[in-house]
N, CA, C and O of each residue as an XYZ file, in Angstrom:
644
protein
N       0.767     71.521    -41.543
C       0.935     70.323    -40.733
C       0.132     69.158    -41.304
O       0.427     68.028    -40.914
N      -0.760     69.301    -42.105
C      -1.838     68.432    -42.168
C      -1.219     67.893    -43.742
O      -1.579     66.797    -44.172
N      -0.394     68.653    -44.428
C      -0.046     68.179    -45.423
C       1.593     67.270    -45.051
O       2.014     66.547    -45.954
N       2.145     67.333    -44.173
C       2.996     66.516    -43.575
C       2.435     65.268    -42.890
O       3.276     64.378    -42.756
N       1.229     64.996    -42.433
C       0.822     63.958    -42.033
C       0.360     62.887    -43.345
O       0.427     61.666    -43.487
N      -0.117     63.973    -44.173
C      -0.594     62.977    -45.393
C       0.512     62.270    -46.064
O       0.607     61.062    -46.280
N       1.542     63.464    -46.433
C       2.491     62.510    -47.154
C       3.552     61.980    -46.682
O       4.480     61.563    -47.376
N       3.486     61.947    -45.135
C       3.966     60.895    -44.393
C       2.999     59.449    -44.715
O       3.383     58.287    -44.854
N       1.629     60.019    -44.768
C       0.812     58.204    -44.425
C       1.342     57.582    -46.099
O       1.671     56.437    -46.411
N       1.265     58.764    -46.906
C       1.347     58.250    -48.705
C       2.775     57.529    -48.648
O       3.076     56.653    -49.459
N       3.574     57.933    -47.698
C       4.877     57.363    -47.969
C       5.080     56.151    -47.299
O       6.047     55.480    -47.661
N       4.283     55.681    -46.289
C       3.862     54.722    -45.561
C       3.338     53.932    -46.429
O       3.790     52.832    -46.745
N       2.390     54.436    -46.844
C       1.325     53.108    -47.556
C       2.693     52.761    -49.143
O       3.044     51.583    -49.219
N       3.150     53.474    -49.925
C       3.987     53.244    -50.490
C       5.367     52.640    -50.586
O       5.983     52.451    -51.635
N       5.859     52.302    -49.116
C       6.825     51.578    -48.658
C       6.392     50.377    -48.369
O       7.284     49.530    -48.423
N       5.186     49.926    -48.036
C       4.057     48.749    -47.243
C       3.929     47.826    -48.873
O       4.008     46.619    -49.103
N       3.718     48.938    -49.737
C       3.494     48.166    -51.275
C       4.461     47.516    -51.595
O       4.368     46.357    -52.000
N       5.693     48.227    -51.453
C       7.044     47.697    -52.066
C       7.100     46.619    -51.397
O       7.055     45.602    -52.089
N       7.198     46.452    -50.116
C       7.487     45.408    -48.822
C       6.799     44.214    -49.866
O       7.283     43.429    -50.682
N       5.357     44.525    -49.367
C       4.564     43.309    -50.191
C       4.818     42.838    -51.534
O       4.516     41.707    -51.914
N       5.513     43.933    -52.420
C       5.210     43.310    -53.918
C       6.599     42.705    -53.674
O       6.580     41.760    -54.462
N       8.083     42.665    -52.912
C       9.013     41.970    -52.916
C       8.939     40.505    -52.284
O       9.586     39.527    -52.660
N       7.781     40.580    -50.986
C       7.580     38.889    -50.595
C       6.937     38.277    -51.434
O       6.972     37.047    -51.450
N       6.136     39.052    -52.405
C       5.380     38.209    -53.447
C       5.649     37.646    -54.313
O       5.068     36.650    -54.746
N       6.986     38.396    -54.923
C       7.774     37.517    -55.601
C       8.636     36.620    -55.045
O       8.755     35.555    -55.650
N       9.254     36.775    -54.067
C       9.726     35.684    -53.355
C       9.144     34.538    -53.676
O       9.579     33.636    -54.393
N       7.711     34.654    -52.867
C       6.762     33.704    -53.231
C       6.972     32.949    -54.372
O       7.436     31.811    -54.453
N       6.546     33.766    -55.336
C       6.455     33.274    -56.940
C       7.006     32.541    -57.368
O       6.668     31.576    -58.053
N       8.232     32.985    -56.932
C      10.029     32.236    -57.362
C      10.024     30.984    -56.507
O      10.437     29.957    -57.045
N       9.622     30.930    -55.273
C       9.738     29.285    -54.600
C       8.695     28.900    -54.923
O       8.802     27.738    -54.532
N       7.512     28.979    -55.443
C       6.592     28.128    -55.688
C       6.846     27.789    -57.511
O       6.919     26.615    -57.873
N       6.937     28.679    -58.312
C       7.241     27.777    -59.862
C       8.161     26.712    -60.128
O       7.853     25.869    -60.971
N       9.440     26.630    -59.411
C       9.960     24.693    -59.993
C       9.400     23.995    -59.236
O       9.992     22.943    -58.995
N       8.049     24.219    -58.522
C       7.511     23.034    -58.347
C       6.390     22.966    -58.441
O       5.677     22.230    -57.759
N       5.968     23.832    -59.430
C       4.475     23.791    -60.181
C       5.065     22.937    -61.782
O       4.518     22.114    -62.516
N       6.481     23.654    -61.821
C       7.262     23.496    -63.392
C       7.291     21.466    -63.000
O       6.703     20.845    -63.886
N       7.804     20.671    -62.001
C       8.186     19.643    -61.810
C       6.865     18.835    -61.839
O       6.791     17.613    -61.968
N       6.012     19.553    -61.723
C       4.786     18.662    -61.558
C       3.518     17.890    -62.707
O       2.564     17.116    -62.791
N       4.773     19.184    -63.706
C       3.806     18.670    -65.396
C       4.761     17.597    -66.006
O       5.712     16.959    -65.556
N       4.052     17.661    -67.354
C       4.021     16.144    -68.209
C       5.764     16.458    -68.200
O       6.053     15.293    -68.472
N       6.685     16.921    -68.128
C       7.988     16.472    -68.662
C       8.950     15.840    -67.516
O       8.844     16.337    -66.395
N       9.784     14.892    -67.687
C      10.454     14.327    -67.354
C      11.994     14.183    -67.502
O      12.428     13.868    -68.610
N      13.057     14.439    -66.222
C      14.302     14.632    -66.294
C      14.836     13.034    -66.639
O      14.257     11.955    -66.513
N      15.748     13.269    -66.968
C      16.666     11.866    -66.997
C      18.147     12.413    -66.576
O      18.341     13.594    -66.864
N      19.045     11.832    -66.039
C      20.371     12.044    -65.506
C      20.742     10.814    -65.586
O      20.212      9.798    -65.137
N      21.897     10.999    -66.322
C      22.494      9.887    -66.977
C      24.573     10.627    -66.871
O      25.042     11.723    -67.179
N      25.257      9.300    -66.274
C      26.398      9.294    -66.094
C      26.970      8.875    -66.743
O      26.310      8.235    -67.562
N      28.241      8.836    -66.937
C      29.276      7.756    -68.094
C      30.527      7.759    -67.570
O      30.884      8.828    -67.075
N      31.354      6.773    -67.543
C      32.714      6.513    -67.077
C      33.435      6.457    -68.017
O      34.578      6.913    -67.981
N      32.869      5.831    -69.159
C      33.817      5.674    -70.388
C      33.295      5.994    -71.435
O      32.280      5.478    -71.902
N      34.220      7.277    -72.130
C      34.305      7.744    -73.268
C      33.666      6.882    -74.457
O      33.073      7.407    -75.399
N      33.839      5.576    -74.320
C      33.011      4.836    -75.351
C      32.036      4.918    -75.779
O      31.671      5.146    -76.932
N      31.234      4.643    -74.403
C      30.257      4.815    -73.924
C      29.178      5.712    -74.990
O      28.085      5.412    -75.472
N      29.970      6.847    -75.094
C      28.733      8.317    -75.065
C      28.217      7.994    -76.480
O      26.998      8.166    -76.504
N      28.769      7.535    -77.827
C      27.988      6.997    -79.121
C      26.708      6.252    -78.793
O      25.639      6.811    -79.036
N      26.725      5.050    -78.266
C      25.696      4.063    -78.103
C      24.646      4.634    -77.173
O      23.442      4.590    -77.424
N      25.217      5.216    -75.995
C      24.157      5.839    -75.180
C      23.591      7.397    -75.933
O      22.552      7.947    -75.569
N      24.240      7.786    -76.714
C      23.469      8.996    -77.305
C      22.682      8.715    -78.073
O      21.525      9.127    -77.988
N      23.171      7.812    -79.183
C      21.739      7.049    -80.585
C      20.678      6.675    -79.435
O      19.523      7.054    -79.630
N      20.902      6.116    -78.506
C      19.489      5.268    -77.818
C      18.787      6.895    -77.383
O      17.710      7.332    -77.788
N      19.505      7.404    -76.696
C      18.698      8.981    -76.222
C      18.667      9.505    -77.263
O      17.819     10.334    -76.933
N      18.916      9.797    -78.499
C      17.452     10.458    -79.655
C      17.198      9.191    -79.807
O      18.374      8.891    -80.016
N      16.674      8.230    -79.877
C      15.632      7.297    -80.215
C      14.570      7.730    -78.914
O      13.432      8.055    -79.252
N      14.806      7.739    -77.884
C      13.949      8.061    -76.772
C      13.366      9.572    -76.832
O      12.172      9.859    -76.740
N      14.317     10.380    -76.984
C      13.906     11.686    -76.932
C      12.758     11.893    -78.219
O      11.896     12.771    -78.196
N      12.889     11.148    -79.057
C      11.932     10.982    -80.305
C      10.374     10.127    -79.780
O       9.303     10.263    -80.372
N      10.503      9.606    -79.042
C       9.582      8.594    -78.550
C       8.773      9.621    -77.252
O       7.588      9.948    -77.324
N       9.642      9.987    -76.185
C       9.345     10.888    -75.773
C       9.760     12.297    -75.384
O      10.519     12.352    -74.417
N       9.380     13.541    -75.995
C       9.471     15.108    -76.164
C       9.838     15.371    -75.376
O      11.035     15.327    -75.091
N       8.786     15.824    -74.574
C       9.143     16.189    -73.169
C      10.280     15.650    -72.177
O      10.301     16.174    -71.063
N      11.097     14.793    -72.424
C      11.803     14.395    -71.483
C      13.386     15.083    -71.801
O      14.027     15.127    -72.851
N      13.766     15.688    -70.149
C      14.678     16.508    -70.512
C      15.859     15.394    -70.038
O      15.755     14.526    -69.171
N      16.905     15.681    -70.817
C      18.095     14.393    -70.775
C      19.454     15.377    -70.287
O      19.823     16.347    -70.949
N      20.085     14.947    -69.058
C      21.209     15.431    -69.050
C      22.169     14.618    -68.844
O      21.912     13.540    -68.309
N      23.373     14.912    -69.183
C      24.613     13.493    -69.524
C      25.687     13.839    -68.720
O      25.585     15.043    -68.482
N      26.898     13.258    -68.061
C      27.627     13.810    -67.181
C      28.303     12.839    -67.736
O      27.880     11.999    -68.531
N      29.840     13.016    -67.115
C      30.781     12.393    -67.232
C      31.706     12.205    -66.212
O      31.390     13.029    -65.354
N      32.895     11.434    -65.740
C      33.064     11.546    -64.712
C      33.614      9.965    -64.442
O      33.462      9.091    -65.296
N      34.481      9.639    -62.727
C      35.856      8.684    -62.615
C      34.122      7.604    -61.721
O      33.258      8.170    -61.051
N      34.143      6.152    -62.031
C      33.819      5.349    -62.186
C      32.958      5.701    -60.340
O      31.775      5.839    -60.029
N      34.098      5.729    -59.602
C      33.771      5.848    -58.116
C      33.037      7.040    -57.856
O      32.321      6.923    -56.862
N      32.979      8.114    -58.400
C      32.325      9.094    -58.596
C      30.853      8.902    -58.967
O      29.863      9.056    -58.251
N      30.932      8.551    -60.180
C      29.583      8.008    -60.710
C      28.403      7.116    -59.856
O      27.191      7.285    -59.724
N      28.989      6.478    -59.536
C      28.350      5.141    -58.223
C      27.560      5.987    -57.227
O      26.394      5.849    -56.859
N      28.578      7.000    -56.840
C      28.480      7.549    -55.403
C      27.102      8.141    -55.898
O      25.978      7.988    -55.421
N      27.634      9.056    -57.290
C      26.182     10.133    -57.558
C      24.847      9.454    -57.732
O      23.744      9.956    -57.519
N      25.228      7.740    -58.323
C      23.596      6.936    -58.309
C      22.876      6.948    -57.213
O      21.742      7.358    -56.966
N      24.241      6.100    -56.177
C      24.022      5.593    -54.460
C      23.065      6.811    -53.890
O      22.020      6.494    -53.322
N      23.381      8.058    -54.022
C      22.819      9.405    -53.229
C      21.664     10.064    -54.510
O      21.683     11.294    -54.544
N      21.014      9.615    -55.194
C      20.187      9.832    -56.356
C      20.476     11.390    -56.720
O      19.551     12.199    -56.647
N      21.447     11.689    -57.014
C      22.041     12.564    -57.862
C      21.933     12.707    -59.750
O      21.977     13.735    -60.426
N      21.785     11.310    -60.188
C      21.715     10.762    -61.164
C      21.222      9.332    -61.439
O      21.430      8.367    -60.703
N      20.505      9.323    -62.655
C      19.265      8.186    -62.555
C      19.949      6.840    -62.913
O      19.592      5.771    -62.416
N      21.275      7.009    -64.094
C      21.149      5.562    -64.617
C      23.018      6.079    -64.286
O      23.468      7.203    -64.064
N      23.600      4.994    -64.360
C      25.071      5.173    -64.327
C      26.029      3.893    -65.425
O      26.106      2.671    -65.298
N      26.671      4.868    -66.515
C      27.237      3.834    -67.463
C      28.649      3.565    -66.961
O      29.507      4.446    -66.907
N      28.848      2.270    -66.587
C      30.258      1.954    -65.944
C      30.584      0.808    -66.449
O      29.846      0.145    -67.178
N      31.980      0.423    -66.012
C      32.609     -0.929    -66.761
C      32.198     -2.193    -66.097
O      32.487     -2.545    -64.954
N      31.301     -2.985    -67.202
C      31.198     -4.414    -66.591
C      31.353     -5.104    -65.440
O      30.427     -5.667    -64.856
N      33.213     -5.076    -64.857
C      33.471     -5.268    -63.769
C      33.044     -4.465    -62.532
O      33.077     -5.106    -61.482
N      32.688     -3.306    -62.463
C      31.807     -2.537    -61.243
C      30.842     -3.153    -60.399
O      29.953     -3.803    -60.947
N      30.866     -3.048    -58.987
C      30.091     -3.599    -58.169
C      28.868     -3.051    -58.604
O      28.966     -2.090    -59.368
N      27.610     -3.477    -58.264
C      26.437     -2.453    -57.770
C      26.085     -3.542    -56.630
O      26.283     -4.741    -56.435
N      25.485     -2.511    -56.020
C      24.739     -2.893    -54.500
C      22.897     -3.152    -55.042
O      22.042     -2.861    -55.879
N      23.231     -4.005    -53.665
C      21.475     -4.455    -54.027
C      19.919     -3.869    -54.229
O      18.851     -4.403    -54.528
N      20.350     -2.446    -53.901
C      19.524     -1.435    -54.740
C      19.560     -1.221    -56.219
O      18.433     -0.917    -56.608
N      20.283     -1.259    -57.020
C      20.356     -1.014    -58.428
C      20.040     -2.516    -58.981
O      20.135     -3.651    -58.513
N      19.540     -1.839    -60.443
C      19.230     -3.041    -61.851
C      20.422     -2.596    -62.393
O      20.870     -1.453    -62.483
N      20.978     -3.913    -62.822
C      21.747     -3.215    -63.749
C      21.676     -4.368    -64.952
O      21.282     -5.492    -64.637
N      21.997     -4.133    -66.114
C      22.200     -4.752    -67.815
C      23.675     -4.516    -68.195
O      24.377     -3.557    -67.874
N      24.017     -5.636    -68.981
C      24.986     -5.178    -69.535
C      25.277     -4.876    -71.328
O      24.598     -5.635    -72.019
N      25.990     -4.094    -71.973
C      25.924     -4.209    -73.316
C      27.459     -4.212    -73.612
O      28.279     -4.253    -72.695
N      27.875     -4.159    -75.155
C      28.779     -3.980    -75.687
C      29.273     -3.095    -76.686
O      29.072     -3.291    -77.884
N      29.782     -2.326    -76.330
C      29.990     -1.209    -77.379
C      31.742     -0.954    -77.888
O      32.778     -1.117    -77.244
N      31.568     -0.608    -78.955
C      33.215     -0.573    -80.231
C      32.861      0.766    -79.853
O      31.790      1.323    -79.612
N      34.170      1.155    -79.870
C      34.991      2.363    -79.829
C      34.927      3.356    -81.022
O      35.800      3.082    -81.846
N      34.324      4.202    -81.299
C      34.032      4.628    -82.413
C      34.941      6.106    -82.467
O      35.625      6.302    -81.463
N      34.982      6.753    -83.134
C      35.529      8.549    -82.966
C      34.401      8.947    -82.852
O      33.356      8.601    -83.404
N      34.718      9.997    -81.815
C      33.852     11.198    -81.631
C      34.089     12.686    -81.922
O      34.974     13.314    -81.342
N      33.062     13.373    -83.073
C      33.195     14.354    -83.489
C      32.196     15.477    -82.577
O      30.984     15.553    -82.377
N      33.800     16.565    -82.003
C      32.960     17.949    -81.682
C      33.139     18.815    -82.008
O      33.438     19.373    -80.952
N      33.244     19.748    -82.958
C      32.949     20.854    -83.245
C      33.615     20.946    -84.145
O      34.153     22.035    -84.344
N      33.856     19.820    -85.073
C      35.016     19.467    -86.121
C      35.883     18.915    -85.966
O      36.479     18.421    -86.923
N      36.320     18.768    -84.662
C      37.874     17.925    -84.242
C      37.276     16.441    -84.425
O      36.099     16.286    -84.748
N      37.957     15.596    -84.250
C      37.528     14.162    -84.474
C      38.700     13.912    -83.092
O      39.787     14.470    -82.940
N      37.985     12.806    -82.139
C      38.858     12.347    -81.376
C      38.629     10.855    -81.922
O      37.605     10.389    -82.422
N      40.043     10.144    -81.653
C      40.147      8.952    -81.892
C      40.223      7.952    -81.276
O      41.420      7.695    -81.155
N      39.414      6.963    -80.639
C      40.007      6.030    -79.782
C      41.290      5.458    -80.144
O      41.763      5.212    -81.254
N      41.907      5.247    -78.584
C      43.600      4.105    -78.762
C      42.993      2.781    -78.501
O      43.781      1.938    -78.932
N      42.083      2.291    -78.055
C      42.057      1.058    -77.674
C      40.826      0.691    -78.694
O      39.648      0.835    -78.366
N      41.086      0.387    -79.486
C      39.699     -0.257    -80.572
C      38.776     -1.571    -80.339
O      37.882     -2.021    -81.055
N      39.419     -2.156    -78.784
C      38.413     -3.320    -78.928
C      37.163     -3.090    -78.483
O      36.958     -2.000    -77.948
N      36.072     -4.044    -78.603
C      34.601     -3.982    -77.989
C      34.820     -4.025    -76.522
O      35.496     -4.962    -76.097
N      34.241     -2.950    -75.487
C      34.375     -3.259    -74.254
C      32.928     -3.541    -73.536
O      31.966     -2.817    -73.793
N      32.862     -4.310    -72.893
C      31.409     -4.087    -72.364
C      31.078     -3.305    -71.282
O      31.911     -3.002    -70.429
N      29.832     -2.924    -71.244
C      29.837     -1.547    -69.682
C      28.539     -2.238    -69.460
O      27.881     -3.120    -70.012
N      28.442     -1.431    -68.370
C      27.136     -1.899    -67.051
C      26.373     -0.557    -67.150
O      26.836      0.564    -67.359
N      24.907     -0.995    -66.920
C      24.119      0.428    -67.023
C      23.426     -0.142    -65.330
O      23.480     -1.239    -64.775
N      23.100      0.550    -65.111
C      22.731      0.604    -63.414
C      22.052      1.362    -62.969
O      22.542      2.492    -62.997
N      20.750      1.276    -62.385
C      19.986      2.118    -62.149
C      18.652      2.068    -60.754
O      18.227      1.195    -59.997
N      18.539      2.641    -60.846
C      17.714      2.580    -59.016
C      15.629      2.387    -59.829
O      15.146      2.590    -60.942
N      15.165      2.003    -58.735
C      13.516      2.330    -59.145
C      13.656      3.419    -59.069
O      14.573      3.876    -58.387
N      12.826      4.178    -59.720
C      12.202      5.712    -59.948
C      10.577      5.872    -59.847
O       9.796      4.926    -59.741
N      10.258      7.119    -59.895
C       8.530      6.738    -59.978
C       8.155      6.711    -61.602
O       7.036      6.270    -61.866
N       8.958      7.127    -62.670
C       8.777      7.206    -64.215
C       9.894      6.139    -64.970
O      10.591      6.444    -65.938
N       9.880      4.711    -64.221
C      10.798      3.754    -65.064
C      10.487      3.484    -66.220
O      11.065      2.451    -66.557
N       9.669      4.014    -67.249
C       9.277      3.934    -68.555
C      10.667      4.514    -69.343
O      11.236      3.516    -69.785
N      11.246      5.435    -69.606
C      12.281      6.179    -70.109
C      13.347      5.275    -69.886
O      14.008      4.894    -70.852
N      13.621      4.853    -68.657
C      14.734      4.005    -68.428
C      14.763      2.408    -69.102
O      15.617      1.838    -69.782
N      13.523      2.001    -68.624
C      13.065      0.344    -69.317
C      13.297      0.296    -70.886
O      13.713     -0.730    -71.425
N      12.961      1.652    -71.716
C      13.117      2.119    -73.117
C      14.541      2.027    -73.405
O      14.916      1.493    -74.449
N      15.499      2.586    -72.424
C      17.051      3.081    -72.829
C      17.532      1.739    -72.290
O      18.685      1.461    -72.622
N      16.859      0.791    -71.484
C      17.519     -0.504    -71.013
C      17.462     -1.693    -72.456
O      18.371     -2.438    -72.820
N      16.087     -1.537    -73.057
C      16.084     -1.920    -74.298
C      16.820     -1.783    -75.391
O      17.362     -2.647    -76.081
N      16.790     -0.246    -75.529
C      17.809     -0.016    -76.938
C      18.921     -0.590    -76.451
O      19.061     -1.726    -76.903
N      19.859     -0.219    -75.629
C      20.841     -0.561    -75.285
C      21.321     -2.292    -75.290
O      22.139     -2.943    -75.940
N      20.713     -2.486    -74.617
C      20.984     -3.915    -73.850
C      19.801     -5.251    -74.405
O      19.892     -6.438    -74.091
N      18.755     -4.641    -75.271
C      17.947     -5.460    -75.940
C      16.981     -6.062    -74.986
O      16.317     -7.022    -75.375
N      16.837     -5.634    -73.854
C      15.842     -6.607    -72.613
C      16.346     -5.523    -71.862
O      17.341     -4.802    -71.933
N      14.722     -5.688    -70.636
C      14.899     -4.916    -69.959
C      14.741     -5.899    -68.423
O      14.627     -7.117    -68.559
N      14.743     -5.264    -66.932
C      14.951     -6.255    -66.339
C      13.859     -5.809    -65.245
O      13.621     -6.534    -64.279
């Protein structure tokens, strides 16, 4: 009997471990992206409406990404009204759209001009049909790290605002 009580308690205290070592990781797991968010690197989210677009805004992001390492850059693509919406609801930091686009009185926006160039992926070459210079709007909200952006407002657009 006395050996049924023990390895009843051993199986107790051994189920109590598991319990604990599974909330602990729980733990672990909700507390690291926001130990990870709190060091030196910095996201950027960046939109585009037009295919043009992605040459001029990519040379300026490795010029930046060269300037600064740590900053992680992600690029989206996507229909003009779409894009807006994802700035409007800070989904995404800067939004590349056509000249004519509203922005509301929350956003900066610059404008530049960019030629239609081909874009090569993975060997294919796509070709633009419309070869003229179009101009687009870059648009963007305050952030708490407007350094990255003021940088990509420069390359781009030569002044920042």
């Amino acid at each position: 009997m006395e050996g049924v009580v023990l390895f009843g308690g051993f199986l107790a205290l051994v189920l109590f471990g598991y319990f604990l070592a599974g909330k602990l990781d729980c733990f672990l797991d909700s507390v690291q992206p926001s130990t990870q968010a709190k060091g030196d690197s910095c996201s950027l989210k960046i939109a585009i409406s037009n295919p043009c677009a992605l040459a001029p805004v990519a040379r300026a992001l490795k010029e930046l990404q060269g300037q600064y390492p740590d900053i992680e850059i992600k690029m989206y693509m996507g229909k003009e009204w779409e894009i807006m919406r994802d700035l409007e609801s800070g989904v995404t930091d800067i939004a590349v759209v056509s000249a004519e686009a509203e922005n509301s009185g929350q956003t900066h926006s610059a404008c530049f001009i960019c030629c239609p160039q081909p874009l090569s992926v993975d060997g294919m070459t796509l070709m633009p049909a419309d070869t003229e210079n179009q101009r687009q709007k870059l648009l963007w909200k305050d952030i708490q790290s407007p350094i990255p952006i003021q940088k990509l407002v420069q390359r781009l657009c030569g002044r920042s605002d």
